[in-house]
N, C-alpha and C positions, 0 to 999 in steps of 0.2 A: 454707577454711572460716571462719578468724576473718575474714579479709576479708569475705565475703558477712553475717554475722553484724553486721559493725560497720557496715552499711549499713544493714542491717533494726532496728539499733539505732537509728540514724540517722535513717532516713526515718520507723518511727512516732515518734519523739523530735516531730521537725520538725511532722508531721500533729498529734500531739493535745496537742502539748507546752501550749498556752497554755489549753487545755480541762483538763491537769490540774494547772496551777496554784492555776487560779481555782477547781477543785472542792477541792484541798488547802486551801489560806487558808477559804473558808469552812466546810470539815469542823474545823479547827484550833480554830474562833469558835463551833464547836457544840457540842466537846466541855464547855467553861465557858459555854454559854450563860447556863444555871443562876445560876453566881459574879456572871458581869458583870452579869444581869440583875437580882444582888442589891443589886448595888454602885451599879451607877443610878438604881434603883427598889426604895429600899428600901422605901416607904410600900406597894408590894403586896402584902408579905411577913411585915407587922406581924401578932406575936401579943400578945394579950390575955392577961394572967393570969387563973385561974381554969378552972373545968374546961371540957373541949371540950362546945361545941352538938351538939344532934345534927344527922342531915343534912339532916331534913324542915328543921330551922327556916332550917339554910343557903340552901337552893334557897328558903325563902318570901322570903328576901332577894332573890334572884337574878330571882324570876319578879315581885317588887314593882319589880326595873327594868326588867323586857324582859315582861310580862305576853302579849305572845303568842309569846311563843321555846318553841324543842324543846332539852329537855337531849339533848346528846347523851352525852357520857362526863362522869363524877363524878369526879377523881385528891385521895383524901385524904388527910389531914396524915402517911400511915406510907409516900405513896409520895415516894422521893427527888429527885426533880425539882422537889416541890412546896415544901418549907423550912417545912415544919409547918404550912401553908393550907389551907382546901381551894381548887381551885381545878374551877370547873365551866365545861364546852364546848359553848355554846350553838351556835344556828341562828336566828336573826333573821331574816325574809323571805332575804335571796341573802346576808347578811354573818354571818360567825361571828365566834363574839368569846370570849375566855378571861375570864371572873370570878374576881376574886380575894375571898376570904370569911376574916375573923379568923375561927378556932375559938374562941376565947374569949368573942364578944359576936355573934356570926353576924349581923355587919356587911359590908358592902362595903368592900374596900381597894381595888379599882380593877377596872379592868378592858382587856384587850388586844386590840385586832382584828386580823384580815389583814395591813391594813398595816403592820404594825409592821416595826418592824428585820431582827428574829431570823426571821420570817415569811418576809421578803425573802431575807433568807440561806439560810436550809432551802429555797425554788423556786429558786435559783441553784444553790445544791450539788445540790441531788435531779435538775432538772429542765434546769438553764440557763435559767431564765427563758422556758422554750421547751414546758410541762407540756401545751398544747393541740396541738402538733408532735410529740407523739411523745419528749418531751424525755425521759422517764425510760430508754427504748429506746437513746439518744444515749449518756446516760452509762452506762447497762452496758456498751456496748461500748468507750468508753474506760475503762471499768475492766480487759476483757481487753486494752486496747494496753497499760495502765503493767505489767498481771502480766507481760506477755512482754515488755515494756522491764526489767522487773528480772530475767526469769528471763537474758534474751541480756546483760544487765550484768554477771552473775554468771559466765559466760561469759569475756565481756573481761577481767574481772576478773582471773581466775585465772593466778597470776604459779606454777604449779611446784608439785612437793609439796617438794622444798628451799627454797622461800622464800616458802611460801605464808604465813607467820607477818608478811612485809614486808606485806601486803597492807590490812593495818587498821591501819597508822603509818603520819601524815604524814612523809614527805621533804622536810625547809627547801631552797630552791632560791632564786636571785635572779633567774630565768628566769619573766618572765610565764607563759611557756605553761605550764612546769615547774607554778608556783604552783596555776593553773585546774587542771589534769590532776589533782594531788594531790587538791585539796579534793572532787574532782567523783568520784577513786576511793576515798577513804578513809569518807566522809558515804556515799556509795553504798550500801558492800557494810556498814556498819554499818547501815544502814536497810533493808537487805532484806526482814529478816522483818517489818516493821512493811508495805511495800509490796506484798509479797505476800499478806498475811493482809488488808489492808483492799482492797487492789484486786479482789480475788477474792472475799470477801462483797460488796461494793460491787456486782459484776457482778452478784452471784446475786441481789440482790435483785426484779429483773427478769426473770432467765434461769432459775432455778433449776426453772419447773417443765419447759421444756426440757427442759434438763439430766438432771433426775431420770427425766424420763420415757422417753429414749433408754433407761435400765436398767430402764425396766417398774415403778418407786416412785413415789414423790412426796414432797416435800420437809418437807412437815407433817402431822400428825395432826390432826385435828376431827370431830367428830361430824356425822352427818349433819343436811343441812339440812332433812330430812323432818321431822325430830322434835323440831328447837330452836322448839315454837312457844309460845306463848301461849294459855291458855283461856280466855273471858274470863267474869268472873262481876259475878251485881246489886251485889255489894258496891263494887265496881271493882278498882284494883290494889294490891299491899302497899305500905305507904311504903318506903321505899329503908333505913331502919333497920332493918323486919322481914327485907328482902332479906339484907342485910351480916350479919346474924346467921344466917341457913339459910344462910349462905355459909358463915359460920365452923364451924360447926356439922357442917357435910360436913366440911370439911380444919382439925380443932381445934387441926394446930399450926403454923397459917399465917396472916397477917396479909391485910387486906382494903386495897389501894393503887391500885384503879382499878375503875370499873363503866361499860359499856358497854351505852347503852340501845337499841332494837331502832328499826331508822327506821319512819319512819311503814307501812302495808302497804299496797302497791296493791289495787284494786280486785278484790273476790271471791280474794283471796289474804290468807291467816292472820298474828295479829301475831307475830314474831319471841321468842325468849326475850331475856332479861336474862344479858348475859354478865359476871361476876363476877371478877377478876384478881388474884390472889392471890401472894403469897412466902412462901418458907420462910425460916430464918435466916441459908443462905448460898443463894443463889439466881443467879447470875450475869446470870442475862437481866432479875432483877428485875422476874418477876410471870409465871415461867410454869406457874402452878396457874392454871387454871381451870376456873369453875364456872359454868354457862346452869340459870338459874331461872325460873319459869312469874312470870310477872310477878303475876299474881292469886292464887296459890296461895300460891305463893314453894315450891313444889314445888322441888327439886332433878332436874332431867331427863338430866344430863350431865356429866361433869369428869372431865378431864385434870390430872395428877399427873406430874414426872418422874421422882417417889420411885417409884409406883406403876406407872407404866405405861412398856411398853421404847419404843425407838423413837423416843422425842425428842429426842435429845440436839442433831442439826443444829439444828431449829429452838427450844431452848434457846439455844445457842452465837451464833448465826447473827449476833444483834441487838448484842449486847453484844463479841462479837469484830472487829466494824466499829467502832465506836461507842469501846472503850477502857474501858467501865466495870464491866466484871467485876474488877478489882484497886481501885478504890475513886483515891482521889486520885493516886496512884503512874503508875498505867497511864493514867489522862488526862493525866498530865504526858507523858509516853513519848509519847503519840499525838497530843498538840497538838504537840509538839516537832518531829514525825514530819511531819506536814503540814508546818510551817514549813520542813525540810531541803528540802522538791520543788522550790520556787522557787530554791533555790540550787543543787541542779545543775539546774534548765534553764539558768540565767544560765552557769557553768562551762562546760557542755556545749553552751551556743550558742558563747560566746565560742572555744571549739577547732576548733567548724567552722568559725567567720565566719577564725580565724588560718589553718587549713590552707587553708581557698579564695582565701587573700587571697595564702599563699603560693605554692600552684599558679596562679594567674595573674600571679605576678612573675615565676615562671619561665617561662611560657610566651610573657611581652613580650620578654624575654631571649633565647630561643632562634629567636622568629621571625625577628628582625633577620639574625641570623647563615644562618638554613636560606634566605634569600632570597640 
């Protein structure tokens, strides 16, 4: 059995090993996208003293540079990704682009497109640069090879219940191979829980309604899409400050960190609500109160609560238990760390096979001379 096990170890090791390098390194570079983005670019992050604008004046900023763009989502100064800006997600004819806006003078500090960096990185990690192939499909399923390469590691692993305590201490050795084995068992079975928890939401992100749906659930709660719509009236629609307030208003002890505007409506089909994303004090997923408002009314039509309502807790968990960010700087150190170990046991764990194949064919130049 450990034989067969350390093959299947092996062989998806070999299949998706350099697929989940490259999705480790740049999940590592996303959990600080935030810092580094801060560090290099600080002029898009510049606040103004004095009190905040409100959002109308923001967005007159925004639509005085892109005069025919569609806001898509609004993320304000209380959501944490954003370092006290607002920052708004246009729709330019086929290009999107991130505005960055001081709260303090609802000016422009810059602004981000597609092609950026960080852009790059997230269709690599998400996608493999491959998003029109089917790529997001690609990486679920390498997220189930690394769960069952750590679960059959775990496996290997297992030296006894007398000396199972050896098992998370390095062994000094002056033996190359000794050295690799160590480094590649002890980083291993200490990174388990990090590999199992991100490899298996990583999957679900893709698979989950699968998944759910073999047991007859489903993986999220939403309101129905019957009823999320828009009425439209002569006046036209609220400003997005009357919006943020019938937000707050519904959940008054919860903070307003992202609004999601409705896409355009096709033809003889109804405009969408204004969906509202809200946090509580301690909130893990960081924004999962939400509230869909009648864009002209500013009616309240809908909202989901995890206080309030049962049944969310996966798709609470789901984002932030990939991701690292439900413990705050702690757990992104832990899970950028965590990426960083992947690469070093694929190196360790190539290195073992390329020595045992290298040894099984010294022995076999060995023995033919002789069996002739």
């Amino acid at each position: 059995m450990r034989k067969a096990i350390g093959k299947i170890h092996l062989a998806l090791s070999l299949l998706a090993g350099i697929f989940i390098v490259l999705i480790s390194l740049t999940g590592s570079l996303l959990v600080f996208e935030n810092e580094i983005k801060r560090l290099f670019q600080p002029e898009l992050y510049h606040v103004s003293a004095g009190p905040v604008v409100s959002y109308e004046k923001a967005l007159i900023a925004v639509k005085e540079a892109h005069p025919k763009a569609d806001v898509q989502r609004v993320y304000t100064p209380d959501e944490a990704s954003t370092e006290g800006v607002y920052i708004f997600r246009i729709k330019d004819g086929k290009s999107s682009f991130s505005v960055y806006v001081d709260p303090g003078t609802g000016q422009l500090n810059g602004e981000e497109g597609d092609k950026s960096f960080f852009n790059w990185v997230l269709e690599l990690h998400r996608y493999l640069l491959l998003k029109d192939f089917n790529g997001a499909e690609i990486t679920g399923i390498i997220g189930f090879l690394l769960f069952f390469i750590a679960v059959s590691g775990i496996y290997l692993w297992w030296p006894g219940i007398r000396n199972w305590m050896r098992g998370f201490t390095f062994r000094r050795s002056p033996n190359t191979f000794a050295k690799h084995y160590n480094w590649h068992k002890v980083l291993g079975i200490w990174s388990v829980p990090f590999l199992l928890v991100v490899s298996l939401t990583g999957a679900l992100f893709e698979y989950d309604e699968a998944i759910f749906g073999w047991f007859g659930t489903k993986p999220s709660k939403s309101p129905a899409k019957q009823i999320l719509v828009s009425v439209p009236l002569p006046e036209g629609k609220k400003p997005l400050d009357a919006l943020m307030r019938s937000a707050e208003q519904a959940v008054p002890d919860a903070k307003v960190i992202q609004v999601r505007m409705p896409a355009k409506p096709k033809k003889d089909q109804p405009e969408g609500a204004v969906e509202v994303r809200m946090t509580h004090g301690y909130d893990p997923g960081n924004g999962n109160v939400r509230v869909w408002l009648d864009a002209y009314s500013g009616r309240v039509i809908a909202k989901l609560d995890e206080k309030v309502d049962s049944g969310l807790t996966y798709q609470t968990w789901h984002f932030p238990l990939h991701t690292g960010t439900f413990g705050g700087i702690v757990t992104k150190v832990l899970y950028a760390s965590g990426g960083l170990i992947l690469p070093v046991l694929a190196v360790t764990g190539t290195y073992m096979w390329w020595f045992k194949r290298r040894k099984r064919k010294q022995k076999r130049e060995k023995t033919e001379p002789q069996a002739a």
